[in-house]
C-alpha positions, 0 to 999 in steps of 0.5 A: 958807540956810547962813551962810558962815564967815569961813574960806570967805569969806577962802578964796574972796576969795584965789581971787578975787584969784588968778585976777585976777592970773592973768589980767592976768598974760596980759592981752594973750591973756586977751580976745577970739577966742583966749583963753588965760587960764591961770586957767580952771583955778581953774574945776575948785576947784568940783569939789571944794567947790562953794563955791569957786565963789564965789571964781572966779566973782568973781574972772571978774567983776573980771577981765573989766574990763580986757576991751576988749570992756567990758560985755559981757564983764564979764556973758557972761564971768560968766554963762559961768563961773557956768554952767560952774560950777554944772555942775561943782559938780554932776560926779561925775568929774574929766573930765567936770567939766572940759568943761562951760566948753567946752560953754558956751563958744557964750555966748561965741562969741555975746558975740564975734559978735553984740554985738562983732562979731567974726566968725561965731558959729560960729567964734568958739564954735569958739576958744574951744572949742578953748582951754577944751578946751585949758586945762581938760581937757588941763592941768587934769586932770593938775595936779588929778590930781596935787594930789589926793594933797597933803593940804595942799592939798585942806584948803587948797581947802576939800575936806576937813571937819573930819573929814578926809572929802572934801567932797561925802561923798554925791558919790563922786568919780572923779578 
């Protein structure tokens, strides 16, 4: 297992706190059947240093506290995001890396339905679906597109090694 140096730790302990912020900055539409929690595009940092899913996943975990839907939340929220990630990590194109919260978003759909008692599993699945889809691919594509070009911030997102090669140098990445 490879150690993690301070640099990460602070990196994904900032990631953390960001999405955090992020999502009680919304709090009210950051929980339940629509869901529209503008920090899910953190989710795609994965994409370009798997270790950045430390950061986010953490950052999910301690979010999901103020969820009024508790527990539950606080571990289907995680596990989605956990999944959703891994994914991404292992994506090879921007677009596609993009998708995988949506796909997995049934985890959620059964969290909302079957133990909160929302509604029908499926459309609960289908919410939230539609605003994965919405925050990851039809607003985090672009921005990430756009970031990809500052140099400041892919070495500040830990892209970059000291080489100032991308980060996944056997991955070849679309974006």
């Amino acid at each position: 297992m490879k150690k993690i140096s301070l640099e990460q730790l602070s990196r994904q302990a900032i990631i953390a706190a960001l999405y955090v912020a992020l999502t009680l900055s919304v709090a009210p539409v950051a929980y339940g059947a629509i869901q529209f929690r503008y920090s899910e595009i953190l989710n795609l940092l994965a994409f370009f240093n798997p270790i950045n899913a430390i950061g986010v996943t953490l950052g999910v975990f301690i979010s999901n506290f103020w969820s009024p839907l508790g527990m539950f939340d606080i571990i289907f929220g995680t596990l989605h995001t956990a999944i959703s990630l891994y994914f991404i990590s292992k994506s090879r194109n921007l677009l596609i890396a993009s998708i995988w919260p949506t796909v997995f978003s049934f985890i959620i759909g059964y969290e909302l339905s079957f133990l909160a008692g929302f509604g029908s599993f499926w459309l609960m699945t289908i919410q939230v679906m539609a605003s994965e889809f919405i925050i990851m691919t039809i607003i985090s594509v672009p921005i990430f597109k756009l970031l990809k070009n500052n140099k400041a911030f892919m070495n500040a997102i830990g892209a970059y090694r000291e080489d100032k090669s991308l980060f996944n140098k056997n991955k070849p990445a679309e974006i």
